[in-house]
Steps between C-alpha positions, in 0.01 A plus 500: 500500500767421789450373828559830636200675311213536737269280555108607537268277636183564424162411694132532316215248500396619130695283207433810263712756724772255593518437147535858406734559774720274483570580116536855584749447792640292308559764192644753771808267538349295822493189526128391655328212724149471557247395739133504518423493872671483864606135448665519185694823631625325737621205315641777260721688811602112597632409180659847380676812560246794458606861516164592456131477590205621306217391691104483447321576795266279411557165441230209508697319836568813706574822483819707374491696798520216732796362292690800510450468903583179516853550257605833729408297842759216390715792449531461126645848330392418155327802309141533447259698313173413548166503184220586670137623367546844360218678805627289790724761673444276818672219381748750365576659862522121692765389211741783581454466895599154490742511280471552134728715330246590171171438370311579233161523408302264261441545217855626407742557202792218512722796385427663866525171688868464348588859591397391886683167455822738408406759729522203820762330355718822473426555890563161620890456268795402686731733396716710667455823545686792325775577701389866588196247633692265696414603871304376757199737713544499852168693645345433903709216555392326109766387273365491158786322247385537126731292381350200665149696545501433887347667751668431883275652774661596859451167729276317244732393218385488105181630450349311176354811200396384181636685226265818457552499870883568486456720211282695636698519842838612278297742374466709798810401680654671173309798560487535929242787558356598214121471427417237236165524330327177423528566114897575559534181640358280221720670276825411713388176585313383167630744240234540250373154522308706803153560484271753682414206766579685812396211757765337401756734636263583838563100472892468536529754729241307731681180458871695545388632780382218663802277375689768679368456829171691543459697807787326667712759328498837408263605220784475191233572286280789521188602317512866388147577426451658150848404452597101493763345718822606692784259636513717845855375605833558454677289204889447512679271262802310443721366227375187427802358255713268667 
């Protein structure tokens, strides 16, 4: 494997999973770290590059959720997909509002956990854009570049989205007025890595609205009831090639 070959880091207090994991990962052309609790994750994100989280909510000093909280709060953008017990849709819905970008349920198939490490890792490359893609959003005083996946508000500056956020946002700035159903926008946003979970998308759209700016600007992103969600403004955009 090269040094350019992602790197997953991967967070579970049982030795039998980590074990298992970290051969399978390994098998699907990653190269793999381990940890079995908050401390040694953190020693892990001292000592290496990770381009990847997978992350046990529970862990024997602390919780997942509180870790992911603590990486997004020190502003850190590295994916995460989050293993939590299979019936705990609450722990589920808090991972995505403060900033997760997957999770998946326990007990799971390592096959599906890959897909959802390729699924992230797809949404989060650095590559430019097509060149039919190369433009930049310009909608109630937002700049939105997706070649450098910022977001510029009117008087505030960068506003910091995780990944799903931005995806989801260049979603419907690529589609200004229309009605999105919740279903639609899984398959945009997650392709068929999607699931029928639709709290997660009620989710984004709570978070992208308030990353937006709440009430103190106009509602961007109305609720059609029976129908999904509508971005309510006026997109224009720009070529974004030098």
């Amino acid at each position: 494997m090269t040094s350019t070959t992602p790197r997953i880091l991967v967070v579970d207090d049982d030795p039998e999973i980590r074990k298992l994991l970290a051969r399978y990962v390994e098998s699907q052309g990653f190269r793999v770290v381990l940890a079995a609790n908050c401390r040694e994750l953190r020693d892990q994100l001292a000592t290496h590059h990770v381009d990847l989280i997978v992350l046990d909510v529970m862990l024997p000093d602390g919780s997942g959720l509180d870790m992911c909280r603590d990486l997004r709060s020190q502003r850190s953008n590295v994916p995460i997909i989050l293993l939590t017990a299979l019936k705990e849709d609450v722990d589920r819905i808090i991972g995505l509002e403060i900033g997760a970008d997957d999770y998946l349920g326990k007990p799971f198939n390592p096959r599906e956990l890959i897909a959802r490490v390729r699924a992230v890792l797809r949404r989060r490359a650095d590559l430019p854009p097509e060149p039919s893609e190369a433009k930049i959003y310009h909608f109630e005083g937002f700049t939105a570049d997706p070649q450098t996946r910022r977001v510029v508000a009117p008087g505030r500056g960068d506003i910091e989205l995780t990944g799903a956020e931005f995806d989801l946002l260049k979603t419907f700035l690529d589609r200004p007025g229309r009605v999105l159903s919740r279903d639609q926008l899984l398959d945009l946003t997650r392709g068929r890595d999607g699931d029928g979970f639709d709290r997660s998308i009620d989710v984004l759209v709570s978070r992208l609205r308030r990353k937006l700016g709440g009430d103190d600007v106009p509602q961007l992103l109305k609720t059609v009831r029976n129908g999904g969600y509508q971005l309510a403004v006026k997109v224009d955009t720009e070529d974004g090639q030098a």
